[in-house]
C-alpha positions as CSV (number, residue, x, y, z in Angstrom):
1,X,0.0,0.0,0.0
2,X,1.5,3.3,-1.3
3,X,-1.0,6.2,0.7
4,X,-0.9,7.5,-2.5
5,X,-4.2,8.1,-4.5
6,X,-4.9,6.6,-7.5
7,X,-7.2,8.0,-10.8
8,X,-9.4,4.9,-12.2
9,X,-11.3,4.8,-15.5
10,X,-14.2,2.4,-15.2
11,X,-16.0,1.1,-18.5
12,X,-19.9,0.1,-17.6
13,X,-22.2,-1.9,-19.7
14,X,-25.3,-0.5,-21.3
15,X,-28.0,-1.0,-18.6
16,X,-25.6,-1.0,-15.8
17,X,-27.5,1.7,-13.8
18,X,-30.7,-0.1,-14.5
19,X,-29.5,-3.1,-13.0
20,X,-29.4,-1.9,-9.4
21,X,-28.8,-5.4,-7.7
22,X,-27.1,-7.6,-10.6
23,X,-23.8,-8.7,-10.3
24,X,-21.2,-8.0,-13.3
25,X,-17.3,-9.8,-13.7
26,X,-14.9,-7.6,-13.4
27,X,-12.0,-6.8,-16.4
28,X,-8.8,-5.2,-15.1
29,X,-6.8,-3.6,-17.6
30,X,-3.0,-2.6,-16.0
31,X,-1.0,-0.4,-18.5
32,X,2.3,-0.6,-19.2
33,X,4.9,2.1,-18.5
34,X,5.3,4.8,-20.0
35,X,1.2,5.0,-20.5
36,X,-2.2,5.9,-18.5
37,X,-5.2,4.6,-17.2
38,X,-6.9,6.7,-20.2
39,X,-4.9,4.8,-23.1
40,X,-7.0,1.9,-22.5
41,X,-10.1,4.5,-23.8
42,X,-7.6,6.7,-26.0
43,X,-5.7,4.1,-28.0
44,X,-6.7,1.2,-27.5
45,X,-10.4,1.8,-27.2
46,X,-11.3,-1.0,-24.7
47,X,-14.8,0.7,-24.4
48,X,-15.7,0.3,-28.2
49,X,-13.9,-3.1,-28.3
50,X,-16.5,-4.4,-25.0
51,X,-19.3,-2.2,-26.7
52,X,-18.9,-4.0,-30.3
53,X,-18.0,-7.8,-28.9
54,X,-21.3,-6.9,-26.7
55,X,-23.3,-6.4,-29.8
56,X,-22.3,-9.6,-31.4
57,X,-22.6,-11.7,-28.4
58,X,-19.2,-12.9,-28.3
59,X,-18.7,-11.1,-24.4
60,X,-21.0,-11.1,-21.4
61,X,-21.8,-7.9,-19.2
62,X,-18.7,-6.6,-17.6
63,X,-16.9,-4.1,-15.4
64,X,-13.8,-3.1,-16.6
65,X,-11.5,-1.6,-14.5
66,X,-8.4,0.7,-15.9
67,X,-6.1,2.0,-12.5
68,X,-3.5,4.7,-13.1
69,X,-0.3,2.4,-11.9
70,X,1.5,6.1,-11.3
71,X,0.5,7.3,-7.6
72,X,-0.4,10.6,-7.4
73,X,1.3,13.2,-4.7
């Protein structure tokens, strides 16, 4: 544990905050260095890429987390 606070990007499913008591897996997405937590939305568009696999049924409901691995002061 670093003290340190963290910024978080969090990609929700269409309906999520219909579904008040439903459970949904969680994703993590870790960066590598050098990038972000936003690169996951920026370049490689992880929300488009759940979105479109959602669509065509090859991916369930999910959380996906994207933490900043760069603690903020």
């Amino acid at each position: 544990m670093t003290g340190g606070r963290r910024r978080i990007h969090v990609y929700a499913p269409p309906g999520y905050q219909q579904e008040t008591g439903k459970h949904y897996p969680v994703l993590y997405l870790l960066h590598g260095s050098g990038d972000n937590d936003s690169h996951w939305t920026l370049l490689g568009r992880a929300n488009v890429l759940a979105d479109n696999l959602l669509a065509d049924g090859r991916a369930v409901p999910m959380l996906i987390v994207m933490p900043d691995g760069q603690v903020a002061e």
